[in-house]
Every structure is written in structure tokens, then in C-alpha cells.
N, C-alpha and C positions, 0 to 999 in steps of 0.2 A: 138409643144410647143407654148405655148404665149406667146409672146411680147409685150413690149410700146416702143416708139422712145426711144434712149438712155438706155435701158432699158436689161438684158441677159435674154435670153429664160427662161420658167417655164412650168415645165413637171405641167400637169391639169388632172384630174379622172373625168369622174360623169358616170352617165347611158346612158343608148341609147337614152333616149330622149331629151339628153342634144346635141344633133348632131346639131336641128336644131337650138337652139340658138347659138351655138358654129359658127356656119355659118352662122349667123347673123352680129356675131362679127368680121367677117373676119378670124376664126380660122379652119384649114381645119383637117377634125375630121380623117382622115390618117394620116396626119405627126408624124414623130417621135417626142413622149412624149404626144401625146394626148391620154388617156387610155379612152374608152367606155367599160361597161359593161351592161348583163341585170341584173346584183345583186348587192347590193350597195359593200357588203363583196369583190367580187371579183375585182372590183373596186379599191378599198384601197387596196389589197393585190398587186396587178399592183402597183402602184404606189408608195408602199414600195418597192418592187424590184427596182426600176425606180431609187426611191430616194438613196437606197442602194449603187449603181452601183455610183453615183455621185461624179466625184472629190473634192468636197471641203472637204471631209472628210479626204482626203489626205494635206489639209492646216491645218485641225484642230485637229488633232491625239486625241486619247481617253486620257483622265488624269486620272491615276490610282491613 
């Protein structure tokens, strides 16, 4: 996941050759929430799941 000082982690997507700027930025392209893919679609589908799975949906319930 990503960081900034003061800051709660953020699950991040892109493709595989987003690895080596991700490693540029100090972001280590294993850690959990960093999703690589070689399709962009499979990508966002990760990251839907990722986001899915996320508590805050648990602070902010559906309004029906």
C-alpha cells in the first residue's frame, strides 16, 4: 500500500510497468495492496476486490 507521513495506507493498481516507478517512489511492488498486472482490466478487477474487502464500508452502510 501507499503512504504519506500522517497519512493511512492506499491499496494502488497499474500494470507491470508501473513496478519500476513504484520503486522509485519508495513503494515495494509485493506489499500487500500494491496490485500489478499485464492487462489494464485485470488490474481494476484486483483492485475492486481489494476495495470491496475494505472496512470503511462497514462505517458507512448502504442507504436504501
Amino acid at each position: 500500500m501507499a503512504t504519506r507521513p500522517g497519512d493511512k495506507p492506499k491499496p494502488i493498481a497499474g500494470l507491470a510497468d508501473a513496478r519500476a516507478l513504484w520503486s522509485a517512489a519508495g513503494v515495494a511492488s509485493q506489499a500487500f495492496g500494491v496490485i500489478t498486472a499485464t492487462e489494464g482490466a485485470d488490474a481494476i478487477r484486483q483492485l475492486v476486490d481489494l476495495l470491496d474487502a475494505h472496512r470503511v464500508w462497514e462505517r458507512f452502510p448502504a442507504q436504501h
